[in-house]
C-alpha positions as CSV (number, residue, x, y, z in Angstrom):
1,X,100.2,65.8,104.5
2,X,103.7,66.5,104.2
3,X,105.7,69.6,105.5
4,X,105.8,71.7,101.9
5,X,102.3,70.8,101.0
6,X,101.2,72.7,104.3
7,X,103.6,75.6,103.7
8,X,102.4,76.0,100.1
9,X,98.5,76.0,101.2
10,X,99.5,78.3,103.9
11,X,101.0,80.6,101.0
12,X,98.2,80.1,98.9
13,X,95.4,80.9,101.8
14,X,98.0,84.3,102.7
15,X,98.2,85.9,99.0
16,X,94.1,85.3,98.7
17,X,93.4,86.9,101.8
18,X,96.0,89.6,101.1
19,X,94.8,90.1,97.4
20,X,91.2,90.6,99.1
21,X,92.9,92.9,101.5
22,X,93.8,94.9,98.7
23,X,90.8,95.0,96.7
24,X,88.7,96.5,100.1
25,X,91.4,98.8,100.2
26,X,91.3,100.4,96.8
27,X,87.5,100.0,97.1
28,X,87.5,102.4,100.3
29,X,89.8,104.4,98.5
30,X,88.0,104.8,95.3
31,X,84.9,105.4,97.9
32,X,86.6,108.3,99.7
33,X,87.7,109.9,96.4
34,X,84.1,109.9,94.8
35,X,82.2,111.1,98.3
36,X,85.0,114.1,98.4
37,X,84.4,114.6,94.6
38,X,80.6,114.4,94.6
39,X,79.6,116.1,98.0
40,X,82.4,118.0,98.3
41,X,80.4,121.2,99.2
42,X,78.9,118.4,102.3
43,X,82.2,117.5,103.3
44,X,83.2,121.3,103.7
45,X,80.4,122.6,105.1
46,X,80.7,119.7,108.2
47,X,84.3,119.6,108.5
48,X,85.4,123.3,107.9
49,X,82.8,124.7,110.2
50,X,83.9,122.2,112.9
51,X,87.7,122.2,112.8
52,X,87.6,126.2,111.0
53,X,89.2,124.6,107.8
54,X,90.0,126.6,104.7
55,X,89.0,125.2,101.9
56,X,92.4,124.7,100.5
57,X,93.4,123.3,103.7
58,X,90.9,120.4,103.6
59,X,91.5,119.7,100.2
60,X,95.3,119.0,101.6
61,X,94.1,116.9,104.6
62,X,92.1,114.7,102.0
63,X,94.5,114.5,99.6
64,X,96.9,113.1,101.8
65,X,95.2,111.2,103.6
66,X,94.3,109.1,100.0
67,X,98.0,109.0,99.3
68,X,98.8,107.6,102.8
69,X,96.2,105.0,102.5
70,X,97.0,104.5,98.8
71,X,100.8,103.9,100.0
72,X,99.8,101.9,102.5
73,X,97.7,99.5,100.9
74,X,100.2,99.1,97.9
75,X,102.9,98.4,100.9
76,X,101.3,96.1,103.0
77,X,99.1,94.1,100.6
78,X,99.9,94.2,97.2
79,X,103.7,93.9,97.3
80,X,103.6,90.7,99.7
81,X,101.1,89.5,97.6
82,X,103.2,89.6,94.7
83,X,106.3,87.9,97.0
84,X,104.1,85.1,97.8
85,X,102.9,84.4,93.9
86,X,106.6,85.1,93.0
87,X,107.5,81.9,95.6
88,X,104.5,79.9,94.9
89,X,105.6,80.1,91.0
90,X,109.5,79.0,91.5
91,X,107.7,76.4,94.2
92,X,105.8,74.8,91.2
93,X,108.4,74.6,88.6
């Protein structure tokens, strides 16, 4: 096998895994978002009695915390993922 045939599987192995990466992340995310919506009451009653959380101030914890993960996984996943397809389509023509 020859030297760009190995670097262009090698591309194509990274963008799958980090297209997969990215999928599990907006899965947790969309996970996160429905427990909060669903049992919020739950959620509250846990974590407000243990950490003495106002309502308002766990709503702000959560809401966050989804943007930080939501940044993050639009950072670190999606955006190289779209590098590497960019490079593997100039690589083709």
């Amino acid at each position: 096998m020859s030297e760009p045939t190995q670097i262009t599987e090698l591309f194509t192995t990274l963008a799958k895994v980090l297209l997969r990466c990215w999928i599990f992340g907006f899965l947790l995310l969309l996970l996160w978002f429905g427990m909060f919506m669903l049992a919020r009451e739950q959620v509250y009653a846990m974590q407000g009695a243990m950490f003495e959380l106002s309502r308002h101030e766990l709503d702000v914890i959560f809401y966050c915390g989804m943007g930080l993960i939501k940044l993050a996984v639009l950072l670190f996943f999606l955006f190289p993922w779209l590098a590497i397809r960019l490079v593997l389509s100039r690589r083709a023509n």
